[in-house]
MARLONU-848501 format. One record per atom (N, C-alpha, C): z, x, y. Coordinates in steps of 0.2 Angstrom, whole numbers, padded with zeros to 4 digits, always signed. Layout:
N
ZXY/...
This chain:
376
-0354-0044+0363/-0348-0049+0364/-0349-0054+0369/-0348-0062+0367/-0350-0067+0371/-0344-0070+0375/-0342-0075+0378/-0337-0079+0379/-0334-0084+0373/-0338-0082+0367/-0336-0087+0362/-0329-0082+0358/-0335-0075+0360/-0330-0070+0357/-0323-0069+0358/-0323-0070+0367/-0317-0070+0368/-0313-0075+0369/-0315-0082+0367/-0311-0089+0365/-0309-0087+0359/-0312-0085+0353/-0305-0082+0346/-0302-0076+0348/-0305-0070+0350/-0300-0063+0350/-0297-0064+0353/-0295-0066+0361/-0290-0066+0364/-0287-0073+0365/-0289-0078+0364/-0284-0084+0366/-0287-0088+0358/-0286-0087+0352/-0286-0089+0347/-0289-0096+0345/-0293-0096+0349/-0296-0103+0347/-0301-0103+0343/-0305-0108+0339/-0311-0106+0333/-0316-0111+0337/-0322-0105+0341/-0328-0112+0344/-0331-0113+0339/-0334-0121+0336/-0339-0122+0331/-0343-0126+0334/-0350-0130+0330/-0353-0130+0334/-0353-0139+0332/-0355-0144+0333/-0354-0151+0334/-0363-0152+0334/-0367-0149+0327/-0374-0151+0326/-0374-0149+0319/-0379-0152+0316/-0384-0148+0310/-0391-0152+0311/-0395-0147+0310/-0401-0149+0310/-0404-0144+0302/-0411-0147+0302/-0416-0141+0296/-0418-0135+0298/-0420-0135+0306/-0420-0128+0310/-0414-0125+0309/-0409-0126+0307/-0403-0123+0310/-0403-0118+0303/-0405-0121+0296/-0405-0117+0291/-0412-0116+0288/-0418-0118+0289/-0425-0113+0288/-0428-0110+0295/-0426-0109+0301/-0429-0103+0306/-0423-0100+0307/-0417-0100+0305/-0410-0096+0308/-0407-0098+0314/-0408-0103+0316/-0404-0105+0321/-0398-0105+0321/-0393-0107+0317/-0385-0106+0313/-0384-0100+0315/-0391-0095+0312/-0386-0088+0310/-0385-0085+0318/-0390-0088+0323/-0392-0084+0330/-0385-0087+0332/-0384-0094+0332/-0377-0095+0332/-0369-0092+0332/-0369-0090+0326/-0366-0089+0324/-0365-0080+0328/-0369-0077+0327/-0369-0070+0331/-0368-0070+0338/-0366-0076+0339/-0363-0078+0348/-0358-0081+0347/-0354-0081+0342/-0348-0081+0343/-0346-0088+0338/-0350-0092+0335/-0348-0098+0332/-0345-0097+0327/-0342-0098+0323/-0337-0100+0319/-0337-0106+0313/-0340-0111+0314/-0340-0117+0311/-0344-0121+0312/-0344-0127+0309/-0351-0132+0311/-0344-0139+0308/-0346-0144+0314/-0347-0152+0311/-0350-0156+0310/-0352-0160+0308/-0357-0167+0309/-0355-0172+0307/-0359-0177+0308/-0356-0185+0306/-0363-0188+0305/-0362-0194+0302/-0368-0198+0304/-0375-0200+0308/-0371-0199+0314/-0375-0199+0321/-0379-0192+0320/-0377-0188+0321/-0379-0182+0322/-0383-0182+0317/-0382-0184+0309/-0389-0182+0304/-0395-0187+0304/-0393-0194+0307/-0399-0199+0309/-0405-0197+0315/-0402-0192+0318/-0405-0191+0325/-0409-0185+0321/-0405-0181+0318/-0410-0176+0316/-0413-0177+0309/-0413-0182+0306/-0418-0185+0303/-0423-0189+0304/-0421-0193+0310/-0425-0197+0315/-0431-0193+0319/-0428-0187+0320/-0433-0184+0324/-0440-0179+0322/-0445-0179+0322/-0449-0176+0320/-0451-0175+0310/-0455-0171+0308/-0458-0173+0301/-0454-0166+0298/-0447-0163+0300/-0444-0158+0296/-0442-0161+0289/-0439-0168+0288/-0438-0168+0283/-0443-0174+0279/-0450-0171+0281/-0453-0176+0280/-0454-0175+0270/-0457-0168+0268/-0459-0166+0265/-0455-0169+0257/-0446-0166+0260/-0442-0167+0254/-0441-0173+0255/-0440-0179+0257/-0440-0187+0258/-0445-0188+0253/-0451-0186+0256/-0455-0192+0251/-0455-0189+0243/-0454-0183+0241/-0453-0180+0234/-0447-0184+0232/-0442-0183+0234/-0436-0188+0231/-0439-0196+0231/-0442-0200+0235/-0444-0206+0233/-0448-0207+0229/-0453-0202+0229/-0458-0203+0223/-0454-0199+0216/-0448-0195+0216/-0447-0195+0211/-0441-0200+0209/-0441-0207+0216/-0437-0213+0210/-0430-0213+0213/-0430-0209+0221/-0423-0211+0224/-0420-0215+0226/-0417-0217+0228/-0417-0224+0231/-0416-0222+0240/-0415-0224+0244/-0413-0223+0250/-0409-0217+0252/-0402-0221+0248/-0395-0218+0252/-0396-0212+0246/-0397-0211+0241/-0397-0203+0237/-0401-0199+0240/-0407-0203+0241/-0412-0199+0249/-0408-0195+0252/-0403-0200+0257/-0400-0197+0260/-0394-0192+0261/-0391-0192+0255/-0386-0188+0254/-0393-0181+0252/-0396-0182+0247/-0400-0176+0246/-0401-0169+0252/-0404-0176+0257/-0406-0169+0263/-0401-0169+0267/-0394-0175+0267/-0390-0170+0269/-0387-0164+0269/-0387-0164+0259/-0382-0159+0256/-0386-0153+0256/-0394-0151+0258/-0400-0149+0257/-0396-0144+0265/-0396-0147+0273/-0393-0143+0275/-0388-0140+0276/-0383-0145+0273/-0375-0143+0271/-0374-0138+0270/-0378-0135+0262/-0377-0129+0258/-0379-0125+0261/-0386-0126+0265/-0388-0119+0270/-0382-0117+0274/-0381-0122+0278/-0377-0120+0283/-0371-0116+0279/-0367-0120+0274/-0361-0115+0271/-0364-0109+0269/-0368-0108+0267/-0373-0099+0263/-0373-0097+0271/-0373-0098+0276/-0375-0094+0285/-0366-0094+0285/-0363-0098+0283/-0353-0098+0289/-0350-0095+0283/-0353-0094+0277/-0347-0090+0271/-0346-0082+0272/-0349-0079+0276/-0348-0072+0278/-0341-0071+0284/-0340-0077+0287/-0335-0079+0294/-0332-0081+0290/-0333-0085+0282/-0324-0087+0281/-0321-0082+0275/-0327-0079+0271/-0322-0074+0269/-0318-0069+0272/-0323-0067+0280/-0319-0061+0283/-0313-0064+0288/-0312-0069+0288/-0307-0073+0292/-0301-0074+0284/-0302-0074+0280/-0297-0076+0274/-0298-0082+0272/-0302-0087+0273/-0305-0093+0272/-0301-0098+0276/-0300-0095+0285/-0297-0098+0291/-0302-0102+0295/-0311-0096+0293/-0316-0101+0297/-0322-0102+0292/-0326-0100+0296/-0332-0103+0292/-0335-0109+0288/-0331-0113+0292/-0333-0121+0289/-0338-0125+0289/-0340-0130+0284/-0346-0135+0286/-0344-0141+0283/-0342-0146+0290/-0340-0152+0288/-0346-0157+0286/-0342-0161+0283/-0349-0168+0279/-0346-0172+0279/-0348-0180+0281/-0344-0185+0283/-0345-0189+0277/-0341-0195+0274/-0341-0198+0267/-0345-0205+0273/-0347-0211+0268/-0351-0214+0274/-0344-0218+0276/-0347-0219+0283/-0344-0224+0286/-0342-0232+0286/-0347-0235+0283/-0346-0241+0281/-0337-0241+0274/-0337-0235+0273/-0330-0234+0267/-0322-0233+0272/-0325-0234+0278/-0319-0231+0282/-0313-0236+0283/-0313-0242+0278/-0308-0247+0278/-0306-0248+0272/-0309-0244+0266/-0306-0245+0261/-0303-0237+0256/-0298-0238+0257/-0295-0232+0253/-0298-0229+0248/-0298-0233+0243/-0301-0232+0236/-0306-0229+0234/-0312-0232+0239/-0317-0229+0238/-0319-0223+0241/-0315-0224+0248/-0314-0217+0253/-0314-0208+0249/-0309-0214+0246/-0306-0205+0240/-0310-0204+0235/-0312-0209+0232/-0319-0208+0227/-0325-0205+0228/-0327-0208+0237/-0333-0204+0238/-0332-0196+0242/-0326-0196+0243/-0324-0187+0244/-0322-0184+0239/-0320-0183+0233/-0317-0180+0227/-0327-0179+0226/-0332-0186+0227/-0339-0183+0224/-0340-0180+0228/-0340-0179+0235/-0343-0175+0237/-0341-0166+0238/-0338-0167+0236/-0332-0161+0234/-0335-0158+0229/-0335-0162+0224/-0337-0157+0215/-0346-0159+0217/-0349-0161+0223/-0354-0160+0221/-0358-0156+0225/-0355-0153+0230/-0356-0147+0233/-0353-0140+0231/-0345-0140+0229/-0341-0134+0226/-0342-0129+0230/-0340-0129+0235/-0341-0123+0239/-0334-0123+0242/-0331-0116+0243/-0324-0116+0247/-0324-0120+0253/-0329-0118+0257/-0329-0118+0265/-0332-0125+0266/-0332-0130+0263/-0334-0136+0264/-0328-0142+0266/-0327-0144+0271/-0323-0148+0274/-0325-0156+0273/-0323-0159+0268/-0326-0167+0269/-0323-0172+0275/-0325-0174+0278/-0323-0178+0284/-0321-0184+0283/-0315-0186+0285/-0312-0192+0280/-0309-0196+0287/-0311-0203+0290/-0309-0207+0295/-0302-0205+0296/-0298-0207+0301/-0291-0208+0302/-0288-0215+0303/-0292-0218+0300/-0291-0225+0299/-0284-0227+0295/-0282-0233+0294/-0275-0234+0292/-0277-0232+0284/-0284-0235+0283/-0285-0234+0277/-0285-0228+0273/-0289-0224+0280/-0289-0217+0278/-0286-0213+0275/-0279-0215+0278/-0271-0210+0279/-0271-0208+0269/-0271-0214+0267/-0272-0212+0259/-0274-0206+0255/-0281-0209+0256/-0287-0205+0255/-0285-0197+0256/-0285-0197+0262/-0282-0189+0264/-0278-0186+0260/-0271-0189+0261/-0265-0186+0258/-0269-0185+0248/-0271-0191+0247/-0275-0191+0238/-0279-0184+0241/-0284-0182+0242/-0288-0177+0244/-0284-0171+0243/-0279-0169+0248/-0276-0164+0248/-0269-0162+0243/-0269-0167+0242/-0263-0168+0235/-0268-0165+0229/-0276-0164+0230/-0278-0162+0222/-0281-0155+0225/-0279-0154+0232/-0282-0145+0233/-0289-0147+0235/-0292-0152+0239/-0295-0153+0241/-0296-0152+0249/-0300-0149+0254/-0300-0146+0261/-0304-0154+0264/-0302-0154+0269/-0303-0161+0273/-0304-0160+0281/-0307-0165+0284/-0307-0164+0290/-0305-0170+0292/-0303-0172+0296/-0297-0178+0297/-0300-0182+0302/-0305-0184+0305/-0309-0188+0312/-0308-0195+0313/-0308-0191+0320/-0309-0201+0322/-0302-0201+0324/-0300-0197+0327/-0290-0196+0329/-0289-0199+0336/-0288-0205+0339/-0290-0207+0346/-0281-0205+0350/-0275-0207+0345/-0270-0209+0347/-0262-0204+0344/-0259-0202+0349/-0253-0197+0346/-0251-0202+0341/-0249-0209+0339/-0246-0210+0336/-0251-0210+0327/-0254-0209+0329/-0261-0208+0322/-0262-0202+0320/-0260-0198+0325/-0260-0193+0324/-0256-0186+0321/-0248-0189+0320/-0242-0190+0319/-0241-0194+0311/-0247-0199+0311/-0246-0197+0302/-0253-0196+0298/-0257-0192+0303/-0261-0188+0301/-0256-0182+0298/-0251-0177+0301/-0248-0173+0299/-0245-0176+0293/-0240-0181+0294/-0240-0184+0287/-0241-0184+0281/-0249-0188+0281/-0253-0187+0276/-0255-0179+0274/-0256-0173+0277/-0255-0168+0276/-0251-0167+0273/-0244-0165+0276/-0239-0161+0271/-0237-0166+0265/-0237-0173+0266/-0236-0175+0260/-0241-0173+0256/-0247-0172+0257/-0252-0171+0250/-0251-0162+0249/-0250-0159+0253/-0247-0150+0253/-0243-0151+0249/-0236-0156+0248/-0230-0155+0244/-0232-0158+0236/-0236-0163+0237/-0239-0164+0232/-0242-0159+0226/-0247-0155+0230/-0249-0151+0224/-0248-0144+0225/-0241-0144+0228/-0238-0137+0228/-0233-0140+0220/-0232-0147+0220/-0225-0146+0217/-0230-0146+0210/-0237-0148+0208/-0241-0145+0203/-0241-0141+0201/-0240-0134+0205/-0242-0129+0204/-0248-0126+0206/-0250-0131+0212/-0254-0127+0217/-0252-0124+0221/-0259-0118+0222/-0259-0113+0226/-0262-0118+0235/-0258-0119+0240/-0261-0120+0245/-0263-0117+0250/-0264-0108+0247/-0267-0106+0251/-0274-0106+0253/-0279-0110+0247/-0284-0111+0245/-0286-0120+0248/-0278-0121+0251/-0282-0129+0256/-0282-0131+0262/-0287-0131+0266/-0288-0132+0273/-0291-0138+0276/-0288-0137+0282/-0288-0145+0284/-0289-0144+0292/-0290-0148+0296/-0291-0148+0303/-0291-0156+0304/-0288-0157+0311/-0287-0162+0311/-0289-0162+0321/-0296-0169+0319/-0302-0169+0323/-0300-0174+0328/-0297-0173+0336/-0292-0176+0341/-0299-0178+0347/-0300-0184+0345/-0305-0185+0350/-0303-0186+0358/-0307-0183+0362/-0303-0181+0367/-0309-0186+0375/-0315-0183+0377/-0320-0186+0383/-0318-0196+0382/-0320-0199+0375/-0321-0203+0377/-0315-0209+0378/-0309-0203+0378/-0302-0207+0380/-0305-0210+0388/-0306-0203+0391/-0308-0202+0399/-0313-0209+0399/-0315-0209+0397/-0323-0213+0398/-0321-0222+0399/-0315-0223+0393/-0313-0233+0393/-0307-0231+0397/-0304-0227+0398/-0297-0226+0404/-0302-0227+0411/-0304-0222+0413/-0308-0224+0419/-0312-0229+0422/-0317-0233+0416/-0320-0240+0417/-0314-0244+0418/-0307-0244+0415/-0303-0250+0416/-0300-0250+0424/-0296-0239+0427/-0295-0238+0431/-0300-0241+0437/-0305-0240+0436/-0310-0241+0441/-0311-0250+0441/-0311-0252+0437/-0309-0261+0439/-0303-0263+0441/-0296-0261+0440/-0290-0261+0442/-0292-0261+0451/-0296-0254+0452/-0296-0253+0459/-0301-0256+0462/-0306-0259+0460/-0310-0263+0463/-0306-0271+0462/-0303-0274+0459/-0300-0279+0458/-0292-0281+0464/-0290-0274+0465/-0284-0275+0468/-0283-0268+0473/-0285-0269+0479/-0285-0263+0484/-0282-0259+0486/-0275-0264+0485/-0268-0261+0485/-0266-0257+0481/-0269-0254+0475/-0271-0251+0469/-0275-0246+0469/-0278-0245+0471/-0287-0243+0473/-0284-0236+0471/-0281-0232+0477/-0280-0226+0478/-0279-0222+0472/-0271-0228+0468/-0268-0224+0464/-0272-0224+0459/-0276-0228+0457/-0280-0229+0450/-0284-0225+0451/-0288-0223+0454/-0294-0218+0457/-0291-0211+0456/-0285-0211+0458/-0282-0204+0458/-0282-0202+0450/-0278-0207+0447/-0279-0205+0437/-0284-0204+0435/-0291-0205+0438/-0297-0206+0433/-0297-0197+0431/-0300-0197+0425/-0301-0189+0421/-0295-0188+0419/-0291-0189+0418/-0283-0185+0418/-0280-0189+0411/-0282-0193+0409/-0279-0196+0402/-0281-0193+0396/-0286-0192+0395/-0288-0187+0390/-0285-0181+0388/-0285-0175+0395/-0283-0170+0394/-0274-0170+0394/-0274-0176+0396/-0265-0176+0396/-0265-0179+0388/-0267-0184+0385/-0265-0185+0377/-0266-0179+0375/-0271-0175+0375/-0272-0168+0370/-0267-0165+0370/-0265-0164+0377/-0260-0158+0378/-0254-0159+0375/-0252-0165+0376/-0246-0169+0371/-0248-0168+0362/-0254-0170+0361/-0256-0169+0354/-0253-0161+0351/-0255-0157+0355/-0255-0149+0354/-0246-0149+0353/-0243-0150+0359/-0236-0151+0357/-0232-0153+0351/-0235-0160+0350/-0233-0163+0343/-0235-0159+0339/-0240-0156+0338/-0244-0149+0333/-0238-0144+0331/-0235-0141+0336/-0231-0136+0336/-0222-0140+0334/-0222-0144+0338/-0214-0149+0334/-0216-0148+0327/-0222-0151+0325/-0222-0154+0316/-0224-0148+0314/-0228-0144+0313/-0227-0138+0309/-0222-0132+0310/-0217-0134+0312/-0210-0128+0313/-0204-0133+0308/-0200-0129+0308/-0196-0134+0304/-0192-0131+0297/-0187-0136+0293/-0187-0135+0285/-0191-0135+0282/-0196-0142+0282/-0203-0144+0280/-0207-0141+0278/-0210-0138+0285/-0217-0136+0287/-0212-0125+0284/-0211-0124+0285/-0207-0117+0283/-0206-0117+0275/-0206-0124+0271/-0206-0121+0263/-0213-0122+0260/-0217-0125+0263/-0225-0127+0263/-0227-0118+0266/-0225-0116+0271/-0226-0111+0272/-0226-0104+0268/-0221-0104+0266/-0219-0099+0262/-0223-0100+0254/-0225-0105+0253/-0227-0105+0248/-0236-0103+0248/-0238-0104+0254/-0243-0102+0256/-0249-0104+0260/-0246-0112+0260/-0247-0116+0264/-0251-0115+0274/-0257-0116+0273/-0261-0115+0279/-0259-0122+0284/-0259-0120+0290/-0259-0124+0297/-0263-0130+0294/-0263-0135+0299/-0269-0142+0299/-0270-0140+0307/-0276-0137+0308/-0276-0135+0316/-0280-0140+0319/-0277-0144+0323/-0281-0147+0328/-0288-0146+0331/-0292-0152+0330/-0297-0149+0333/-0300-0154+0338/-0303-0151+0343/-0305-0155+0350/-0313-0159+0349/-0312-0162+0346/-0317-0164+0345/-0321-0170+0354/-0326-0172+0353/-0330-0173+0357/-0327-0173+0365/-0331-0166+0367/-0329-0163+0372/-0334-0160+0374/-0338-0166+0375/-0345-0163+0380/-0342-0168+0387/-0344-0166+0393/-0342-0171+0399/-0347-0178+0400/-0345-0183+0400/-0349-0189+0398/-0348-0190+0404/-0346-0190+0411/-0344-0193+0419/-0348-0187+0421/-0355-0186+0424/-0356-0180+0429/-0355-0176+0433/-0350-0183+0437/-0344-0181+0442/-0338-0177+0440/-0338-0174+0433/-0333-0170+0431/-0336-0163+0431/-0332-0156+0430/-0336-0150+0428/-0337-0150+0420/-0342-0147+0420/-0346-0146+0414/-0342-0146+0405/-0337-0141+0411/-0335-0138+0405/-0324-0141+0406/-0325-0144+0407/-0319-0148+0409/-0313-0149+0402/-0315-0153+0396/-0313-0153+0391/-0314-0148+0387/-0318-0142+0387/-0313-0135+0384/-0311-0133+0388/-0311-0129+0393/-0307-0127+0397/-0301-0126+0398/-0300-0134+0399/-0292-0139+0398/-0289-0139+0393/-0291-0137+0387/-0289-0137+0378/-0288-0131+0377/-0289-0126+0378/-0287-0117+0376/-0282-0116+0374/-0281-0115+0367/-0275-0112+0364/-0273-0109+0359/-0270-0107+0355/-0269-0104+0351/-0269-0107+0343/-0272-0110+0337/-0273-0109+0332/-0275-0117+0333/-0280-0118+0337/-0284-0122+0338/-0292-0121+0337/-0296-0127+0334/-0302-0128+0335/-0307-0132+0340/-0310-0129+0343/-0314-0134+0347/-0321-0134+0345/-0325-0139+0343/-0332-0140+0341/-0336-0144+0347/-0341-0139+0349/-0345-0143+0354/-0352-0143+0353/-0355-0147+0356/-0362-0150+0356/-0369-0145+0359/-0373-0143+0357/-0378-0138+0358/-0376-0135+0364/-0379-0141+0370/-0378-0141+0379/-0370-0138+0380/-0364-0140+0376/-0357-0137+0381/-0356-0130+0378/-0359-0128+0372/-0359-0121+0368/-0364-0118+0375/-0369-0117+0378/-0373-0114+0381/-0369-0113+0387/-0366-0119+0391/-0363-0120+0396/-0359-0115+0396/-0351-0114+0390/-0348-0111+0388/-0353-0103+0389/-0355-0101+0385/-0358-0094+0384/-0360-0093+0393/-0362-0096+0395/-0364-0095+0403/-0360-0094+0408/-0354-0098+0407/-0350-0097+0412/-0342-0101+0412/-0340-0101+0406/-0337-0101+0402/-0330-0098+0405/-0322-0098+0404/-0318-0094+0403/-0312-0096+0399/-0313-0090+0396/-0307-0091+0388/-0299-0089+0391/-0298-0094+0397/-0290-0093+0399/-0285-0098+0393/-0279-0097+0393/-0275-0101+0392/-0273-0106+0395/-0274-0114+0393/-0274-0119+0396/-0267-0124+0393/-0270-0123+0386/-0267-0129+0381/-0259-0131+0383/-0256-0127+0384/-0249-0129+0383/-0246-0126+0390/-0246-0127+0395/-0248-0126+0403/-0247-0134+0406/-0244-0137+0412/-0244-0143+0413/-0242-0149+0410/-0238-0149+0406/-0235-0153+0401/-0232-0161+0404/-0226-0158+0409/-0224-0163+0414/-0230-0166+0415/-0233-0162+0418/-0240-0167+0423/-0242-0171+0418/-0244-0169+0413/-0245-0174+0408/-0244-0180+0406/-0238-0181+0406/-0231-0185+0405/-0232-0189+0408/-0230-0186+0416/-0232-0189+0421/-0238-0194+0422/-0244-0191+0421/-0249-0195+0421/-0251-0201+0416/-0248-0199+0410/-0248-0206+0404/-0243-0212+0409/-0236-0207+0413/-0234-0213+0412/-0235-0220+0421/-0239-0215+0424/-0241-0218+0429/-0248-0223+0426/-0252-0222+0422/-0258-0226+0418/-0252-0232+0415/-0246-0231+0412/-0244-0237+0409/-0242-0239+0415/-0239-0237+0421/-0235-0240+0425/-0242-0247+0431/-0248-0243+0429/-0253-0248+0432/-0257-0253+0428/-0252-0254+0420/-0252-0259+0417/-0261-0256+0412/-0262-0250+0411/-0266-0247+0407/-0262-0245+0400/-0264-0248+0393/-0262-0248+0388/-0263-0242+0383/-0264-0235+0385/-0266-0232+0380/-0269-0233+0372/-0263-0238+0370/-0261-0240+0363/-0269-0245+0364/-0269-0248+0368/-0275-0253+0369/-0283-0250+0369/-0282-0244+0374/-0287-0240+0372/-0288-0236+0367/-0284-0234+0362/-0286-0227+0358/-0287-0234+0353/-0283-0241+0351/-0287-0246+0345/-0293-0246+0345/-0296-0248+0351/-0302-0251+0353/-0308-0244+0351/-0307-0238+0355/-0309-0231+0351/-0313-0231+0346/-0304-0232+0340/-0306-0232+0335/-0310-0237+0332/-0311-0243+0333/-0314-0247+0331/-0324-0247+0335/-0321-0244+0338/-0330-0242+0341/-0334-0237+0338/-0328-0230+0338/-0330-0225+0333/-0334-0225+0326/-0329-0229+0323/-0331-0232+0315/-0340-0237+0316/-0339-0241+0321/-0344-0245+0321/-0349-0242+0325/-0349-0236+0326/-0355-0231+0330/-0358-0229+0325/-0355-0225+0320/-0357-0220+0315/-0358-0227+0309/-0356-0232+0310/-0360-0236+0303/-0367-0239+0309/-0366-0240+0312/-0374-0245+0317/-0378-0237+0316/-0378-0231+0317/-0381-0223+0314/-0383-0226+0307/-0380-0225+0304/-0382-0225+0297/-0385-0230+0295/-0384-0238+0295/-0388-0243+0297/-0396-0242+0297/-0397-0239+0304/-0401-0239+0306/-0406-0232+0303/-0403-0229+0303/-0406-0223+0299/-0410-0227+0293/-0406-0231+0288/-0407-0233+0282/-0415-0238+0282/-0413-0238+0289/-0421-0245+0291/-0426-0239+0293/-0425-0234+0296/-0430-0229+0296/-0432-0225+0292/-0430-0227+0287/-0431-0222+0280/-0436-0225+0275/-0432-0233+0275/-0438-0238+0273/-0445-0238+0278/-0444-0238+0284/-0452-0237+0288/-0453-0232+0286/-0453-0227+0284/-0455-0219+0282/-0459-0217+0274/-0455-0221+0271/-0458-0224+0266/-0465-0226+0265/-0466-0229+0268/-0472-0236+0271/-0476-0226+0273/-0473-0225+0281/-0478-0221+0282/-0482-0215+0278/-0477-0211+0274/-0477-0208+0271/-0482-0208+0265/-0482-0215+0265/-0486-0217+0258/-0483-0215+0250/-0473-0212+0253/-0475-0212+0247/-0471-0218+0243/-0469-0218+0237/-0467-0223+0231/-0464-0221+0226/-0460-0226+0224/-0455-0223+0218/-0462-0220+0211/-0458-0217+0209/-0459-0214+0202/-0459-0222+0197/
């Protein structure tokens, strides 16, 4: 038994792991994973560029697909889908014996589509029928554009991961776009206890453009110094704590109770990037602070170790609320715009994970060249 183990037995939280690589599915890294308490896996973009960027693991299947005439981007879907499926073959034993509550492997549709609806849903519905695996979670931006997409997604009994969630008010019809697509293909004659969803509440890098702005305020105006200084680290954890709140409002209810009866699964929250990006903070600050009950938290290689080391699976999540409040509403009172920060976020967000892919795309063409190899 780990500290991972006692973050789902005793305070119900799902740790998963915020990586895929090719080690993870040909030396057993997932599975060593996984028998320490992991539950789940996500990735995006970034994450598959670095680990196709790095080293000659996927050198081998690359140049076979080029030379048998693929273009680029099939390239890349290939070796992503290549660990995807591994990975879902190592998380299928977690989510049959969970009732198919874990055992997940997210896959992000590409980035550049995060502003157009239409295609958004086009390219999850294919990547959907072209993996067919229960336990596969398509990751679909929370873009305005997004909101669609989703709700179309899970209107067809299709499982989703909802990313890219900077702000309560985004995140409010994120649940939305859920129930409406739950009521949608309940009122078909779906079964939804066969659709899952989580909904991915970015959390560190709130802290990160709050305290650049806090730290300029107080370098800017003296008179200020104190109190802005005093706010830094605390917006994050105070929007989450609130997000958690909104979570238990909106799934209780008439609504969420005939959704429920008919078989209807949670959209559980999930804390996404919550590695400590300020030194000056503890390690493990962002899960700690997040602990709760029918929540997921996905962390990065380094906070899953930190966690296992010295970790503790207390309840935190729904503990300090006021202060909370309180702290959102001391950041507006010093003229910090939440609203300002989580837009900007997202529009960084979107534009991280497409300059990733981008660039991967130019790495692949250099690989080419090195590789020697050539189309068919």
């Amino acid at each position: 038994m780990t500290r991972l183990h006692d973050l789902h037995q005793q305070q119900g939280q799902s740790p998963w792991i915020d990586d895929l690589r090719r080690s993870y599915v040909t030396d057993g890294g997932l599975e060593s994973l996984v028998d320490s308490g992991i539950r789940g896996l996500t990735s995006n973009p970034t994450i598959m560029a670095k680990a196709i960027e790095s080293g000659s693991a996927y050198d081998e299947q690359f140049a076979a697909l080029i030379s048998a005439g693929a273009s680029l981007e099939e390239a890349y879907w290939e070796l992503v889908l290549f660990d995807a499926r591994g990975a879902l073959s190592v998380l299928r034993p977690v989510y049959d014996a969970s009732g198919g509550g874990d055992g997940f492997v997210s896959v992000e549709v590409l980035p550049g589509l995060a502003h157009d609806s239409a295609k958004t849903e086009a390219a999850a519905r294919t990547l959907h029928e072209r993996v067919a695996e229960p336990n596969l979670l398509v990751k679909i931006p929370a873009t305005v554009e997004g909101l669609p997409a989703i709700e179309a997604m899970i209107g067809e009994g299709r499982s989703v991961n909802v990313t890219l969630i900077f702000s309560l008010e985004r995140y409010a019809k994120v649940i939305d776009a859920y129930l409406g697509g739950l009521e949608r293909f309940v009122g078909g004659g779906g079964d939804p206890s066969r659709v899952a969803s989580v909904a991915s509440f970015f959390v560190s890098r709130v802290d990160t453009e709050v305290d650049r702005r806090l730290e300029a305020l107080a370098a800017a105006d003296e008179a200020l110094a104190a109190r802005a200084r005093a706010l830094q680290g605390r917006a994050a954890l105070a929007q989450a704590k609130l997000a958690y709140e909104l979570f238990r409002e909106r799934f209780s209810g008439p609504r969420w109770a005939a959704l429920a009866a008919a078989g209807a699964r949670l959209q559980r929250p999930l804390w996404a990037s919550t590695s400590t990006k300020n030194p000056a903070y503890p390690d493990l600050l962002y899960v700690e602070g997040l602990i709760g009950p029918d929540t997921v938290d996905t962390m990065p290689d380094a906070t899953v170790e930190a966690f296992l080391d010295h970790g503790k699976p207390a309840r935190t999540l729904d503990t300090g609320l006021d202060g909370a409040r309180a702290d959102l509403a001391a950041l507006a009172e010093l003229g910090i715009s939440l609203d300002e920060v989580t837009d900007q976020l997202e529009v960084e967000g979107v534009a991280s994970f497409a300059k990733s892919f981008d660039e991967l795309m130019g790495s692949l063409g250099d690989k080419v060249v090195a590789l020697g190899a050539s189309p068919a």
